[in-house]
N, C-alpha and C positions, 0 to 999 in steps of 0.2 A: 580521513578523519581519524584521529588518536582515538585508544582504547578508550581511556577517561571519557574525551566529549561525546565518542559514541554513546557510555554508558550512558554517560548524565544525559543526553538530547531522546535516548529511549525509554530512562525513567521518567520524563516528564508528563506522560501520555494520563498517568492516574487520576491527578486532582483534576484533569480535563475531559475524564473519562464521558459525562453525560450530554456535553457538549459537543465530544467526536461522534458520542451514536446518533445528536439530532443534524447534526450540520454535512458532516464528512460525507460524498458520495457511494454509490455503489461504485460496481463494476459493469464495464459493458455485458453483455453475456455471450456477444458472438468470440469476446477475446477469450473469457471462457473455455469456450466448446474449442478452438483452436488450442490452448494449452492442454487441453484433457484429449484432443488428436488421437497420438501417439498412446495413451494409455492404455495398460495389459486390460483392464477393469475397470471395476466403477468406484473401488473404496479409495478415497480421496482426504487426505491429513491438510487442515488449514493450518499452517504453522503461523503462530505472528499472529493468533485472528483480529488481537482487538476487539470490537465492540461485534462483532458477527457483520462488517459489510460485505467483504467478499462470501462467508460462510452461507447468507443470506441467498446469494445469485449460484451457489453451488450445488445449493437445497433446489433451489427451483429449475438448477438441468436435469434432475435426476440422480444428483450423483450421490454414492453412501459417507456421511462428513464425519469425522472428527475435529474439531476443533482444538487446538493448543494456546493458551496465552499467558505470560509471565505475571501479569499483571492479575492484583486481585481487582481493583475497581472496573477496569477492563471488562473481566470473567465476568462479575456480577451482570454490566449490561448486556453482554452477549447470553446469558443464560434466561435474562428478563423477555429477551426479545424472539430469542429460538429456543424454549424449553424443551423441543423435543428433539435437540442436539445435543449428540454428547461432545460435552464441554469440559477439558481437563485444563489443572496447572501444571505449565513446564515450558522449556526453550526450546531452543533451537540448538544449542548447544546440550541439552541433556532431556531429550526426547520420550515421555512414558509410554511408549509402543512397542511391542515386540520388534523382532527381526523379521523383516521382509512381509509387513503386517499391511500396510498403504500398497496401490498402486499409483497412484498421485502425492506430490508433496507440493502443495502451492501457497506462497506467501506475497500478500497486497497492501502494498506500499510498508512494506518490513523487510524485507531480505537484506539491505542496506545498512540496517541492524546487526546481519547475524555475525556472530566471529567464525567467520570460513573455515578455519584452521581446526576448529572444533567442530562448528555444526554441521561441516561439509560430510566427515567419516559420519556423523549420527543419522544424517539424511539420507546416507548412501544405505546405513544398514536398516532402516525401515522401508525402505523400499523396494516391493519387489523386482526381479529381472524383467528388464525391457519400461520399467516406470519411468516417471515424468517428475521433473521437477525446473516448475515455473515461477518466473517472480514475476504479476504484474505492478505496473504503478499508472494511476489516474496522473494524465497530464495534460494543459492546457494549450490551448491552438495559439499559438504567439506567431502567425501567420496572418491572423485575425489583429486588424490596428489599436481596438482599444483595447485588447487583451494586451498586447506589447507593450501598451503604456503604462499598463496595472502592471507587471513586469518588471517596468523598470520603477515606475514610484515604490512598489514593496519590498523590493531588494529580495538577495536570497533567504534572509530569514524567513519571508513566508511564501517566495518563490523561487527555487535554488534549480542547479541544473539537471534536477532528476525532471522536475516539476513542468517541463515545456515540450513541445514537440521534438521544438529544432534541437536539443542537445541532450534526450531523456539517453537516446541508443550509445552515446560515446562513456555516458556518464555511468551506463548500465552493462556495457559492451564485455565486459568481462571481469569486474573486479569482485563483482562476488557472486563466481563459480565455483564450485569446490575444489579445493588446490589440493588433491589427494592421486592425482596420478592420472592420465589421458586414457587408462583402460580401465576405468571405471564409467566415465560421462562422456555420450560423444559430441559433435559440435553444436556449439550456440546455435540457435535461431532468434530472430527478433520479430516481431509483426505490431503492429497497432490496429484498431480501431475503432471506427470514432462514438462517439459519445459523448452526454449534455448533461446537464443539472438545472434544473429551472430555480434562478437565486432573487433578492431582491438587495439590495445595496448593502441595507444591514445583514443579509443572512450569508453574502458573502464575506464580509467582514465579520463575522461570526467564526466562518468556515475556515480561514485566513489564521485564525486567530487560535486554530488548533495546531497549525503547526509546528514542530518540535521547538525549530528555532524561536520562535516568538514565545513560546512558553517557558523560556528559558533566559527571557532578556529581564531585566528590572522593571518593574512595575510601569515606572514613569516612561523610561524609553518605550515600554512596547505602546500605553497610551499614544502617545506623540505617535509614532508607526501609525496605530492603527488610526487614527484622525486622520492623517496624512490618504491611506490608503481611501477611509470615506469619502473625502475632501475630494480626489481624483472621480471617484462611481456617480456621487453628486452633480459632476461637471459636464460630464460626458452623454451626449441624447440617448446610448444605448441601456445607459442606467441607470440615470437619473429620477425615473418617475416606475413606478412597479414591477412588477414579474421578469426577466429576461432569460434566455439563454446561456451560461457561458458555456463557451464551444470549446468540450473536450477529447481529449481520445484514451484509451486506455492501451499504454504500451505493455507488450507480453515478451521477456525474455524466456527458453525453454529448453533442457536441455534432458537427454533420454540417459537412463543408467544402463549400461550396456551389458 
C-alpha cells in the first residue's frame, strides 16, 4: 500500500470511531499472554489502541498499559470506556514515552498502519532491553464454508488478506518489522489462536462496515457492498435467523529487542 492510501485508509477510523467501540472484537487473551511471553516486565505500551479493544484484554492479564492513539474520536472512546487507563495522543512514528520506558510495545490490527521506516527506530527506543514488540490481528476461519463465502461475496474491502486464516502469516510475515538493522530485533515468530464473536447478521454487517476499506468507498458503492454482504448472511442456515458464532482466531506476529 502507498504512503497516501495508507494515510487516507488510517484516517478513516474517526467519524467511525463509536461504531468500532460497539461492533469491532476483542482480542483472544491466550494470544495475549503468548505475545507478552518473552517480556522483561509487566509495563506494556498499546500503540495504535483505538477505541481500547486490545487495551481492554491487557488490563485484564494484569499487565501495566499505556495507551497511544492518533486519533482524537478514537481517544475519546477509549478513555470513556477505560478511565482508569492512561490514555495519550501520538503515533507510532512519534511516540510520547521516554527511552526504554515499556517492556512491551503491542499493536491490534494497526501495525499495518505504522511507517516502519520511522516508527521501527521510535519502538526500538521505548523499549526496554530484551522487550517485545507484537502485532496481533483478529482473523476469520475461511476453513469454515460459510465464512469462505462471506469472503468471497465482501471482497478485500471488508475482507482483505490480513483478515483470514489462510493468508493473515504471508501477508504479516515480515513487511512490517522494523527495518533498522538485524541487531536490534531477533527473528519473527507467528502463532495464532482461536477465538469467536457472538454476531447477528446485522451486527456483522455492522462490524464489516468498520473496516477501513469500506469507509473509504462512496456512499452508494459501500450500500450496494453492504446489501450484497446482508443478502449472503440472510441466505445462509448458519445466519440467517439470530445469534451465531463467527469462527475466529487472533494471529500474533512477535518479535524481541535484543
Amino acid at each position: 500500500m502507498e504512503q497516501d492510501e495508507r494515510l487516507l485508509h488510517s484516517s478513516s477510523f474517526g467519524a467511525a470511531a463509536a461504531s468500532y467501540a460497539e461492533h469491532r472484537p476483542d482480542y483472544a487473551q491466550a494470544a495475549v499472554r503468548w505475545a507478552l511471553e518473552p517480556a522483561p516486565g509487566p509495563r506494556v505500551l498499546d500503540l495504535g489502541a483505538g477505541t481500547g479493544k486490545l487495551t481492554a484484554t491487557l488490563v485484564a492479564s494484569g499487565a501495566e498499559v499505556i495507551a497511544v492513539e492518533p486519533g482524537p474520536e478514537m481517544l475519546t472512546e477509549l478513555r470513556r470506556a477505560l478511565p482508569a487507563v492512561r490514555a495519550l495522543p501520538g503515533s507510532a512514528e512519534a511516540i510520547p514515552l521516554p527511552d526504554g520506558s515499556v517492556d512491551a510495545v503491542l499493536a491490534g490490527n494497526a501495525m499495518h498502519w505504522f511507517d516502519m521506516a520511522v516508527a521501527g527506530p521510535e519502538i526500538a527506543r521505548v523499549l526496554a532491553p530484551g522487550g517485545v514488540l507484537a502485532g496481533l490481528w483478529n482473523v476469520v476461519d475461511d476453513r469454515v464454508d460459510w465464512v469462505a463465502g462471506l469472503e468471497r461475496v465482501s471482497g478485500s474491502a471488508a475482507i482483505g488478506p490480513r483478515d483470514t486464516l489462510s493468508s493473515w502469516r504471508a501477508a504479516t510475515a515480515d513487511m512490517h518489522l522494523p527495518d533498522i538493522g538485524v541487531a536490534r530485533f531477533g527473528s519473527p515468530e507467528q502463532d495464532e489462536f482461536s477465538h469467536g464473536q457472538r454476531r447477528t447478521a446485522d451486527s456483522l454487517v455492522a462490524t464489516l462496515a468498520t473496516r477501513a476499506g469500506m469507509l473509504v468507498m462512496p456512499e452508494l458503492e459501500q450500500q450496494t457492498m453492504l446489501g450484497r454482504i446482508r443478502a449472503f448472511l440472510t441466505s445462509r442456515p448458519e445466519t440467517a435467523r439470530g445469534e451465531f458464532t463467527l469462527p475466529m482466531l487472533t494471529g500474533v506476529l512477535r518479535v524481541r529487542r535484543l
